[in-house]
One Martini backbone bead per residue (centre of mass of N, CA, C, O) as a GRO file, in nm:
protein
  268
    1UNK     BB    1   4.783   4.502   6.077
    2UNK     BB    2   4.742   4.224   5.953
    3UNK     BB    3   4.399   4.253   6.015
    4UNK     BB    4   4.405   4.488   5.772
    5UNK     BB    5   4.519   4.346   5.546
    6UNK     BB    6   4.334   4.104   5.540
    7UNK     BB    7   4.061   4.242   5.503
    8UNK     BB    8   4.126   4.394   5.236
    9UNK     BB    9   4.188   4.146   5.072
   10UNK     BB   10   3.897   4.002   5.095
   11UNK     BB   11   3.744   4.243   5.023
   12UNK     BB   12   3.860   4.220   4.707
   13UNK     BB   13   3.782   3.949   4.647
   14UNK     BB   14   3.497   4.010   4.647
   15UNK     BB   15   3.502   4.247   4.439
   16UNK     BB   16   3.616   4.062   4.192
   17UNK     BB   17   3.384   3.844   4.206
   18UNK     BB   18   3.111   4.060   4.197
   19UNK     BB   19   3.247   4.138   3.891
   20UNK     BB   20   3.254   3.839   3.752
   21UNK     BB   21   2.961   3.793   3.768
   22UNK     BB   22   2.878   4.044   3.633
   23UNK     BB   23   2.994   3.954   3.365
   24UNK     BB   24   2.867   3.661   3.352
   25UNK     BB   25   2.571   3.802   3.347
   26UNK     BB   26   2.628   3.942   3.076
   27UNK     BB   27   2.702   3.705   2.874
   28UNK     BB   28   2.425   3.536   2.933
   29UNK     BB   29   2.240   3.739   2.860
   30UNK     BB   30   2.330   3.796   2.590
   31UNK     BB   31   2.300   3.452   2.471
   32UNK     BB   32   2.006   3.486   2.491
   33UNK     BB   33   1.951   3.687   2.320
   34UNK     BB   34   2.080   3.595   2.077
   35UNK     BB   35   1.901   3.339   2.065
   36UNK     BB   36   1.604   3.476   2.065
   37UNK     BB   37   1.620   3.626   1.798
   38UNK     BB   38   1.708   3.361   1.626
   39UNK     BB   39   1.418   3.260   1.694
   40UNK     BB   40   1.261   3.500   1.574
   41UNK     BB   41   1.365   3.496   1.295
   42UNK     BB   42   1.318   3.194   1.222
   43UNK     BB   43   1.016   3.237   1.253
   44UNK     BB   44   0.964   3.499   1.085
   45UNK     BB   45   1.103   3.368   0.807
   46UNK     BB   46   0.862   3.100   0.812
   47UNK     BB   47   0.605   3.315   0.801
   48UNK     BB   48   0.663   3.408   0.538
   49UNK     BB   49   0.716   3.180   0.353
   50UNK     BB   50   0.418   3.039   0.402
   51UNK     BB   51   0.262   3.314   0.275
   52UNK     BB   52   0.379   3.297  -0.001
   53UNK     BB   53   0.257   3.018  -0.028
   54UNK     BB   54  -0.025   3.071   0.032
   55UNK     BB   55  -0.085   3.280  -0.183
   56UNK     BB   56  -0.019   3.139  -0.453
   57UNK     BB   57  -0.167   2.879  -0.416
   58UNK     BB   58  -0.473   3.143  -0.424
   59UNK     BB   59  -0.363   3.199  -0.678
   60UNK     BB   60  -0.338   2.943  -0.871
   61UNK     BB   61  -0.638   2.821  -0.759
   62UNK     BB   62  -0.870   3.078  -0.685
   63UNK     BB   63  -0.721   3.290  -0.848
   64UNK     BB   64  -0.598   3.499  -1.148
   65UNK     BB   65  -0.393   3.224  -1.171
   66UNK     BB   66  -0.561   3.079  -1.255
   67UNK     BB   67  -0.669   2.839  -1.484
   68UNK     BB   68  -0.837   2.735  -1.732
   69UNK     BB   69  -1.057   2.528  -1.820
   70UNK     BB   70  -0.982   2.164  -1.952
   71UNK     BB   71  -0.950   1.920  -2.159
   72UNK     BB   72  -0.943   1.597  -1.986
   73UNK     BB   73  -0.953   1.267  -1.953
   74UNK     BB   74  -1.128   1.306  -1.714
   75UNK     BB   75  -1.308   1.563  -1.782
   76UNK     BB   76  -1.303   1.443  -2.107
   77UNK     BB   77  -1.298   1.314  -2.411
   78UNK     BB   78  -0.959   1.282  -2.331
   79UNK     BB   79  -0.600   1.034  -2.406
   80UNK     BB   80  -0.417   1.094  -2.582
   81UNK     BB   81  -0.181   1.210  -2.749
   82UNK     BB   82   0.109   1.520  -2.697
   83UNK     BB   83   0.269   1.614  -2.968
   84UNK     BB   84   0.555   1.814  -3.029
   85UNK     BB   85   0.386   1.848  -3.297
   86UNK     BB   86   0.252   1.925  -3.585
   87UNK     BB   87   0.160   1.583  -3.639
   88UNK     BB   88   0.208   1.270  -3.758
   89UNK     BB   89   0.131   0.938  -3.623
   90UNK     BB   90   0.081   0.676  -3.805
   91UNK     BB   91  -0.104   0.834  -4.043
   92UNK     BB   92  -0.264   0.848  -4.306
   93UNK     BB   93  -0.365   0.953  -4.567
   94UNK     BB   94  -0.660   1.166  -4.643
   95UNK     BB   95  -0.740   1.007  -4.912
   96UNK     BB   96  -0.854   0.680  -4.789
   97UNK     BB   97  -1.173   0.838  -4.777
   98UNK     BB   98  -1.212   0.973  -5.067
   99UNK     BB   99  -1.439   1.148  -5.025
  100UNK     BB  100  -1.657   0.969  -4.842
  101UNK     BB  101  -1.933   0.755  -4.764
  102UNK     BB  102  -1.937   0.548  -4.495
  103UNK     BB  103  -2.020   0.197  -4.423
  104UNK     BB  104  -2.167   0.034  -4.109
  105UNK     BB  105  -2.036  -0.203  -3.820
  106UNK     BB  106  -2.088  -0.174  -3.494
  107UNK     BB  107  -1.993  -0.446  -3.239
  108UNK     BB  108  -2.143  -0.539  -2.908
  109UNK     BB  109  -2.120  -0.840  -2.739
  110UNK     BB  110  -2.232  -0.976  -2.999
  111UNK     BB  111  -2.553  -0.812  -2.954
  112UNK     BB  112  -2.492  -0.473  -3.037
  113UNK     BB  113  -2.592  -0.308  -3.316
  114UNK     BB  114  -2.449  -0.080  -3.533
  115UNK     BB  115  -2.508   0.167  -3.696
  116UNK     BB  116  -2.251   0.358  -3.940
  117UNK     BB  117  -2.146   0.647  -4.053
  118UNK     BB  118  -1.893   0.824  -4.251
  119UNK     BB  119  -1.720   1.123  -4.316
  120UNK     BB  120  -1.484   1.177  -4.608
  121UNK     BB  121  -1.517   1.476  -4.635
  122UNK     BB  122  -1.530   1.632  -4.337
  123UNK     BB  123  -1.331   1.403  -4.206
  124UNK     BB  124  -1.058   1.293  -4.406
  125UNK     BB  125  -0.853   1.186  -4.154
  126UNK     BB  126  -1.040   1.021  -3.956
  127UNK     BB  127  -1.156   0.841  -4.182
  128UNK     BB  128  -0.874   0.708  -4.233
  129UNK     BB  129  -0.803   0.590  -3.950
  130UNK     BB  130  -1.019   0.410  -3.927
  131UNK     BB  131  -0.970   0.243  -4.172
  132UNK     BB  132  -0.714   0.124  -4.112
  133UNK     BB  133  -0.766   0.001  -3.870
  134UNK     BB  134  -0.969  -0.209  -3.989
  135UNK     BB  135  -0.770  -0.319  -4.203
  136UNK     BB  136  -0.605  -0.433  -3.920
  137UNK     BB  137  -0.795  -0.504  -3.659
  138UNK     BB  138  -0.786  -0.337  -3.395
  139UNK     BB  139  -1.094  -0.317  -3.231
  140UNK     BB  140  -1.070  -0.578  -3.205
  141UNK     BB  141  -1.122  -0.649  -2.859
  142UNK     BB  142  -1.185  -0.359  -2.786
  143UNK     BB  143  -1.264  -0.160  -2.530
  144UNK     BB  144  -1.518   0.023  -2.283
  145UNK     BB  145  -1.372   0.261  -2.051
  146UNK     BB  146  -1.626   0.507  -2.065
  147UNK     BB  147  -1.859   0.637  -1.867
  148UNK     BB  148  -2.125   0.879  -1.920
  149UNK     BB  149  -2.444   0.956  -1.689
  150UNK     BB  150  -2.510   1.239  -1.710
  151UNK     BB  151  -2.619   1.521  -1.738
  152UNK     BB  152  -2.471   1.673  -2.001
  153UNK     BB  153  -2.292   1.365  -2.000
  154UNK     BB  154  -2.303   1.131  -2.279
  155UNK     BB  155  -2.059   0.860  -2.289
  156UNK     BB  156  -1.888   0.600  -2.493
  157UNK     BB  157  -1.564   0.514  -2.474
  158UNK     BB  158  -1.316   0.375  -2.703
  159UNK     BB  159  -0.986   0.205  -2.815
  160UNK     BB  160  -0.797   0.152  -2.625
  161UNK     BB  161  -0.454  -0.029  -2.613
  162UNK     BB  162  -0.548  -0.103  -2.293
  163UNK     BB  163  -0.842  -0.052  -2.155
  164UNK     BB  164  -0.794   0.236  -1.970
  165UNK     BB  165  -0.697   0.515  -2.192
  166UNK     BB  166  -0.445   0.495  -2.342
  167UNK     BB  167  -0.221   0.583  -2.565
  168UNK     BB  168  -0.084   0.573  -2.866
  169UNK     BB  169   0.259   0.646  -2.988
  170UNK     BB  170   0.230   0.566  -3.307
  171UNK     BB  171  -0.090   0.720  -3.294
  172UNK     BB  172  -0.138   1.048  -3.460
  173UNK     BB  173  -0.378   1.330  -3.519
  174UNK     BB  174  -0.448   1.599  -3.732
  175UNK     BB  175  -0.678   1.798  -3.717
  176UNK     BB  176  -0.996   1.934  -3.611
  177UNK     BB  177  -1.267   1.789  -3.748
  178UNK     BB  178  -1.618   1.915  -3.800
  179UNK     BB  179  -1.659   2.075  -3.533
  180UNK     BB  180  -1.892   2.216  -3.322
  181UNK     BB  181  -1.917   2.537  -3.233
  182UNK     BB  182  -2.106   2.513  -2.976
  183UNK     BB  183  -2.068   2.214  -2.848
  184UNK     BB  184  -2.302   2.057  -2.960
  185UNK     BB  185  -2.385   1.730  -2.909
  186UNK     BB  186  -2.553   1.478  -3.046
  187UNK     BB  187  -2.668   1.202  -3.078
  188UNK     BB  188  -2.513   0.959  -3.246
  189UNK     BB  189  -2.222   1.059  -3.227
  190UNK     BB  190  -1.882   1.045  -3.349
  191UNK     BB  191  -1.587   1.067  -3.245
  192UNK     BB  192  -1.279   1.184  -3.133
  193UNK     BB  193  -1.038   1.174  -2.906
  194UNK     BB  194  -0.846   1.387  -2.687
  195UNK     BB  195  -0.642   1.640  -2.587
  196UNK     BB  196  -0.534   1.896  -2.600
  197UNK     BB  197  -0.410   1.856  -2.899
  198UNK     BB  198  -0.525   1.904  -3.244
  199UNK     BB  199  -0.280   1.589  -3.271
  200UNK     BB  200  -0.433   1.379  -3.051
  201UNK     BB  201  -0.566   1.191  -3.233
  202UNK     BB  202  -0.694   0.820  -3.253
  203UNK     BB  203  -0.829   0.588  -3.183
  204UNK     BB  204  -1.033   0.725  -2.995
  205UNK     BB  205  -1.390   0.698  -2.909
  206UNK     BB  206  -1.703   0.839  -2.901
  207UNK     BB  207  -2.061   0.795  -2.820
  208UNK     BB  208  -2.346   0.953  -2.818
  209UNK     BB  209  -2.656   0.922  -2.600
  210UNK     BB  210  -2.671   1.243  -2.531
  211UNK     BB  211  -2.683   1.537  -2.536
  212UNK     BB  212  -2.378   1.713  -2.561
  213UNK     BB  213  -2.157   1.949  -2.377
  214UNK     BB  214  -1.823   2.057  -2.486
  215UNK     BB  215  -1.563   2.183  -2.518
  216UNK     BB  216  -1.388   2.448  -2.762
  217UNK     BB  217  -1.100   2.383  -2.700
  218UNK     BB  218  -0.897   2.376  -2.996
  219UNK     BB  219  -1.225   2.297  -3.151
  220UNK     BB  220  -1.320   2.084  -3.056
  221UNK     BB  221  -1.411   1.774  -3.187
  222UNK     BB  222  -1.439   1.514  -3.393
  223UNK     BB  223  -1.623   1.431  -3.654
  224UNK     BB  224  -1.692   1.119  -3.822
  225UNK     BB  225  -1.990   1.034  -3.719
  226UNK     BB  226  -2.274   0.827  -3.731
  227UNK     BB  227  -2.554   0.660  -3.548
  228UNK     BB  228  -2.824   0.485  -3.775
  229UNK     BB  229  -2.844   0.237  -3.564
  230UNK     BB  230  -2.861   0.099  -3.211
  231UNK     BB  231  -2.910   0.322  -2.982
  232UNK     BB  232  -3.092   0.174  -2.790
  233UNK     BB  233  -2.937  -0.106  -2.759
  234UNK     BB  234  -2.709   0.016  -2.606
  235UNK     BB  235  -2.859   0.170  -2.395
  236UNK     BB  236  -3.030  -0.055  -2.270
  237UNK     BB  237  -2.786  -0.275  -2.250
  238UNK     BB  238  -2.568  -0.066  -2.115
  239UNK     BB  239  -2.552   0.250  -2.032
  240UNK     BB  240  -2.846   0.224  -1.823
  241UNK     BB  241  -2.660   0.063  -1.619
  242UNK     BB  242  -2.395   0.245  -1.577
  243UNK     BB  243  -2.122   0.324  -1.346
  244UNK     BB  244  -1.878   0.146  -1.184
  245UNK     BB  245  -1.802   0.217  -0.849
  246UNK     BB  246  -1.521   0.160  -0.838
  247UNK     BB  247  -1.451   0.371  -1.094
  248UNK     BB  248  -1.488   0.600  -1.005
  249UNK     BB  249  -1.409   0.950  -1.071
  250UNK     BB  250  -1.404   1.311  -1.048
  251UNK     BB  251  -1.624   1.289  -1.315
  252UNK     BB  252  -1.821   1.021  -1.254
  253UNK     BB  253  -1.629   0.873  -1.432
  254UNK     BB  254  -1.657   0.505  -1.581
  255UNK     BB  255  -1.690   0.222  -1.611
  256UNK     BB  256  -1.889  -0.020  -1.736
  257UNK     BB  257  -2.098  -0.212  -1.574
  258UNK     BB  258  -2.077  -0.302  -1.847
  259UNK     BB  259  -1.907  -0.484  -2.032
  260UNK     BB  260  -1.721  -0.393  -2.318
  261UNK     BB  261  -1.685  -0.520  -2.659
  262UNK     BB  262  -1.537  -0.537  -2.913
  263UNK     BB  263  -1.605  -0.762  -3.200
  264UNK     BB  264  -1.685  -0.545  -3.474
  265UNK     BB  265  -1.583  -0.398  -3.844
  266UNK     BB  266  -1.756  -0.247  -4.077
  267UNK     BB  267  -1.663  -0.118  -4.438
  268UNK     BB  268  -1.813   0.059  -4.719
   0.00000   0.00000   0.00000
């Protein structure tokens, strides 16, 4: 009898044990499974991330919400200063031009000298900027820090505060006058640099060596007048011998690779 209530005993006890542990494999494989789902949620939650973020990337740089192509410091003549308002800053009174034509030389290297004449009917903002500079000695020694040679985009640009293309926080100056309506710079002409906005001319200007065609967006840049002789001594001497392979940008422009400084300007 003690022999029969034992085995009963052993026998409840396995069956205990046998209940245990298949509730512990029930427990484990739940741990599993809820493991498992929140690893495939989270992979799935980043591959969502993932998809929207590549999505907007190819919406907005080479989909419908790409920008339009704009005149930027690299690949435009434009590094001016983007003020705040339509305002002028440091910047005479456009009265200064006289509304008359200015004449005068503009000397590189000391021994490249350009005849320039400036419109001060046409662009008589720009052209009271240049007299102030000349008047104040700004130029004098100030750098020519980008040079443009490829087929339409020729241009040596200069009179940065800084020799690099920095803006002068002090001076700019809109709107832009004079700018050709179909953006077609003919050789000879001199320009004002800015930036995005037609508020940004400032000290920065460049001379077109080869006819060139640039944006006409916010109306293309200011025309403040023309080089009158010694176009071929800057091409012939600085310009055609290209520009700095160690500085080019990714707009092909870069220092020339003759080194350019203003020696002097004179107007009259």
């Amino acid at each position: 009898m003690a022999s029969t209530r034992q085995q009963r005993e052993q026998r409840e006890a396995r069956e205990r044990l046998r209940a245990y542990q298949a509730r512990q494999e029930v427990h484990a494989a739940g741990g599993r499974r809820r493991r498992r789902d929140n690893v495939v949620g989270i992979i799935g939650g980043l591959a969502i991330a993932a998809l929207a973020v590549t999505t907007q990337v190819i919406y907005f740089t080479a989909g419908p919400g790409a920008p339009e192509p704009a005149p930027s410091a690299s690949a435009s003549p434009s590094s001016e200063p983007t003020p705040d308002a339509e305002q002028n800053v440091g910047a005479p009174d456009p009265t200064l031009a006289e509304g008359r034509t200015w004449t005068g030389e503009l000397v590189f290297n000391g021994d490249v000298t350009l005849g320039i004449s400036l419109d001060g009917a046409a662009a008589p903002q720009a052209v009271s900027g240049w007299v102030q500079d000349v008047q104040d000695g700004y130029y004098v020694d100030k750098n020519c820090h980008r040079l443009g040679d490829s087929e339409g985009f020729q241009l040596i640009q200069c009179g940065s505060i800084d020799g690099a293309g920095a803006p002068d926080p002090a001076f700019s100056y809109g709107p832009v006058e004079n700018a050709p309506a179909d953006g077609i710079y003919p050789a000879g002409t001199i320009a004002m640099a800015r930036s995005t906005s037609t508020y940004s001319n400032g000290h920065q200007f460049f001379i077109i060596t080869g006819e060139t065609q640039l944006p006409t967006q916010g109306g293309g840049y200011t025309v403040v007048g023309q080089v009158t002789s010694g176009l071929d001594q800057l091409i012939s001497q600085i310009t055609s011998k290209g520009v700095d392979p160690t500085s080019i940008g990714g707009d092909g422009t870069g220092m020339p690779l003759v080194p350019t400084t203003i020696t002097s300007v004179t107007l009259q």
